[in-house]
C-alpha positions in Angstrom: -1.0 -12.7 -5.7 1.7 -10.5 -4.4 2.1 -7.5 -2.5 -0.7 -8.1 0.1 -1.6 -6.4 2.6 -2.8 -7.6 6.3 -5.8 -6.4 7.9 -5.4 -4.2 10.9 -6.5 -6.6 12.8 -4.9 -9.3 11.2 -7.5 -11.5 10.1 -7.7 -10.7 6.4 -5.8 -9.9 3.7 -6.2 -7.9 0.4 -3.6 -7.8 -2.2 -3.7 -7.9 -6.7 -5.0 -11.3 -8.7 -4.1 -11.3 -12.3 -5.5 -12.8 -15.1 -4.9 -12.6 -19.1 -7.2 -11.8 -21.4 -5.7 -12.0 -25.3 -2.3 -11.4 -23.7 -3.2 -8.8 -22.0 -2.8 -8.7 -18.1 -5.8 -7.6 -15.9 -5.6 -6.8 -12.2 -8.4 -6.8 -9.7 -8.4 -6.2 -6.1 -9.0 -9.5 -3.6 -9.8 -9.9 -0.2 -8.6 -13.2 1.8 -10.6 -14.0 4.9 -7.4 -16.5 6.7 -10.5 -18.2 8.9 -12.5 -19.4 6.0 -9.9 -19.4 3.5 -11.9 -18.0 1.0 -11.5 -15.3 -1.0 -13.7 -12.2 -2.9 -13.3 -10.4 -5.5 -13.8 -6.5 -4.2 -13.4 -5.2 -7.8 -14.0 -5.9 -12.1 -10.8 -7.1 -13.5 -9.2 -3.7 -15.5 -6.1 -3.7 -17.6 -4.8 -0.3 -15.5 -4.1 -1.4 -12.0 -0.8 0.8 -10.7 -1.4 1.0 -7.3 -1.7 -1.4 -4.6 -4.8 -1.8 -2.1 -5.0 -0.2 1.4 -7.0 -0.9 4.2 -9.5 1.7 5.3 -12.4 2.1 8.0 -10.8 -1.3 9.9 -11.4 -4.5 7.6 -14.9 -2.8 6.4 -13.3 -1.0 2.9 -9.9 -1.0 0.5 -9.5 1.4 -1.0 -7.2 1.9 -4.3 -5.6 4.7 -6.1 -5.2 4.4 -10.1 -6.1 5.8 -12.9 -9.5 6.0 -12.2 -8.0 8.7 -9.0 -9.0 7.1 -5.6 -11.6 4.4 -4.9 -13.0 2.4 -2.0 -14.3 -0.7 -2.6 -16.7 -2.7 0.1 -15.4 -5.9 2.0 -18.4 -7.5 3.0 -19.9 -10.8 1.1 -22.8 -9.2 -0.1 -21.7 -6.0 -1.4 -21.1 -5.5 -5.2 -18.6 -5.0 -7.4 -18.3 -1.5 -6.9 -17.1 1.5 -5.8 -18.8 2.9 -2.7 -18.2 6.4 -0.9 -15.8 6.5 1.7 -12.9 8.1 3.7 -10.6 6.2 5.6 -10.0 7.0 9.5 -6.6 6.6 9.5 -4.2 8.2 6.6 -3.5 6.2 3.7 -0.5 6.3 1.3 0.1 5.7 -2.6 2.6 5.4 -4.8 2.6 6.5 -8.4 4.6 7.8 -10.8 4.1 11.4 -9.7 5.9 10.5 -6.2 3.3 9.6 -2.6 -0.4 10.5 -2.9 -1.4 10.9 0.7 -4.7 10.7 2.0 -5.4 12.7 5.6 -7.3 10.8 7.9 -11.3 11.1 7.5 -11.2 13.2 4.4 -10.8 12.9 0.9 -8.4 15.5 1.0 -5.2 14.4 -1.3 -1.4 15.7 -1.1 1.0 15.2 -3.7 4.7 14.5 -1.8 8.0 13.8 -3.3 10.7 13.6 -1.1 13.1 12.2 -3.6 12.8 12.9 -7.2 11.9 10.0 -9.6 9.0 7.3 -9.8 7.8 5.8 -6.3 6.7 2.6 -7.0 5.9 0.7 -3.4 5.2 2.6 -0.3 3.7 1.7 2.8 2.3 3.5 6.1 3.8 2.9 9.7 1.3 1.3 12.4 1.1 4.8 13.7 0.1 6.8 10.8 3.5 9.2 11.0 6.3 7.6 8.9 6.4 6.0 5.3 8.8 3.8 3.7 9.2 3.4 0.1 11.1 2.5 -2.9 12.3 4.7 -6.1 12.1 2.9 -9.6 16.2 3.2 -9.2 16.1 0.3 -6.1 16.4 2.9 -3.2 14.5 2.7 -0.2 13.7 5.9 1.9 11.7 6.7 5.0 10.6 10.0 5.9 7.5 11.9 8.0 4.2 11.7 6.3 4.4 15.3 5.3 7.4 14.4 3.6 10.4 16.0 6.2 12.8 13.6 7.5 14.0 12.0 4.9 16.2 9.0 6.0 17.9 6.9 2.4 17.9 3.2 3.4 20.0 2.1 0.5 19.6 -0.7 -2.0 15.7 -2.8 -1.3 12.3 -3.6 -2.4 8.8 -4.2 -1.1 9.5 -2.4 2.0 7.0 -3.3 4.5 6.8 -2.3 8.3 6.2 -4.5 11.4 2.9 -4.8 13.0 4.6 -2.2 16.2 6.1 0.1 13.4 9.3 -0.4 14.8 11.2 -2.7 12.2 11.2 -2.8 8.3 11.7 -6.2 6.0 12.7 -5.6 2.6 14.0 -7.9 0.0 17.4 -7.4 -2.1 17.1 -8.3 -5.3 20.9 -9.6 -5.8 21.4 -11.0 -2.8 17.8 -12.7 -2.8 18.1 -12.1 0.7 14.9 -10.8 2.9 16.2 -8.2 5.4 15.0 -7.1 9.0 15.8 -3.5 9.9 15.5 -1.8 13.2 13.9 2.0 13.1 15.7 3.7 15.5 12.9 6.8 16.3 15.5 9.1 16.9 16.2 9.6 13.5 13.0 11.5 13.3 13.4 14.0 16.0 
């Protein structure tokens, strides 16, 4: 699995496990308890899997936008393989194709935002719920406000993800195979 993502609380993680089926690749969406080891299956394998899993409602629900539009699938070991009704208490963010689906924070309310034009294809929230990064199909990163003002371009990167304090990024670069460990000044935002 790649791309995972930590629980708020740090015990759990939930990220993408593949499988082919007639050469055809399948995503579901997994959840990794680190005490146990052991890991669940939140959702049925499905050959149109874009996005990438969020946390929502602490480590209770992920929830996943896709084709399907938004989702929240349950955590605990006893709960199907289903979706289940939900809003998230912080705000959650998206990528897709269309630019950042944002989710406000105990709502099911969702804003289309595209501060740059092209395909977002990773994008992740700050600790604090005000700032995303992300990265263009074109190998850009950028970080702006959640409603989309501030627009600060990074430069070259990938799989941008923030520090636990939302005051560093790491990224990877793809030709230097380097991982990278950037400081977020907060005046950039003012």
């Amino acid at each position: 699995m790649r791309k995972m993502k930590w629980s708020p609380d740090g015990k759990m993680l939930a990220g993408r496990a593949a499988k082919y089926e007639n050469q055809r690749r399948c995503n579901a969406i997994k959840a990794y308890d680190l005490a146990t080891k052991q890991g669940r299956r939140l959702s049925d394998f499905r050959t149109m899997m874009p996005g990438l899993p969020q946390w929502a409602e602490g480590n209770q629900k992920v929830a996943l936008f896709a084709d399907r539009g938004l989702e929240f699938f349950q955590v605990t070991a006893n709960a199907s393989l289903q979706q289940t009704p939900g809003t998230s208490r912080r705000p959650l963010v998206f990528a897709n194709e269309q630019g950042l689906i944002v989710l406000a924070a105990g709502t099911t309310l969702q804003k289309k935002n595209q501060p740059v034009q092209g395909e977002v294809i990773n994008a992740a929230l700050s600790a604090d719920g005000g700032k995303i990064v992300f990265e263009m199909a074109n190998g850009r990163l950028y970080i702006c406000r959640l409603d989309g003002s501030a627009l600060l371009d990074l430069g070259r990167g990938e799989r941008p993800q923030w520090s636990p304090d939302g005051k560093r990024l790491v990224y990877d670069e793809r030709n230097s195979r380097a991982v990278w460990v950037l400081e977020v000044a907060e005046k950039n935002f003012d």
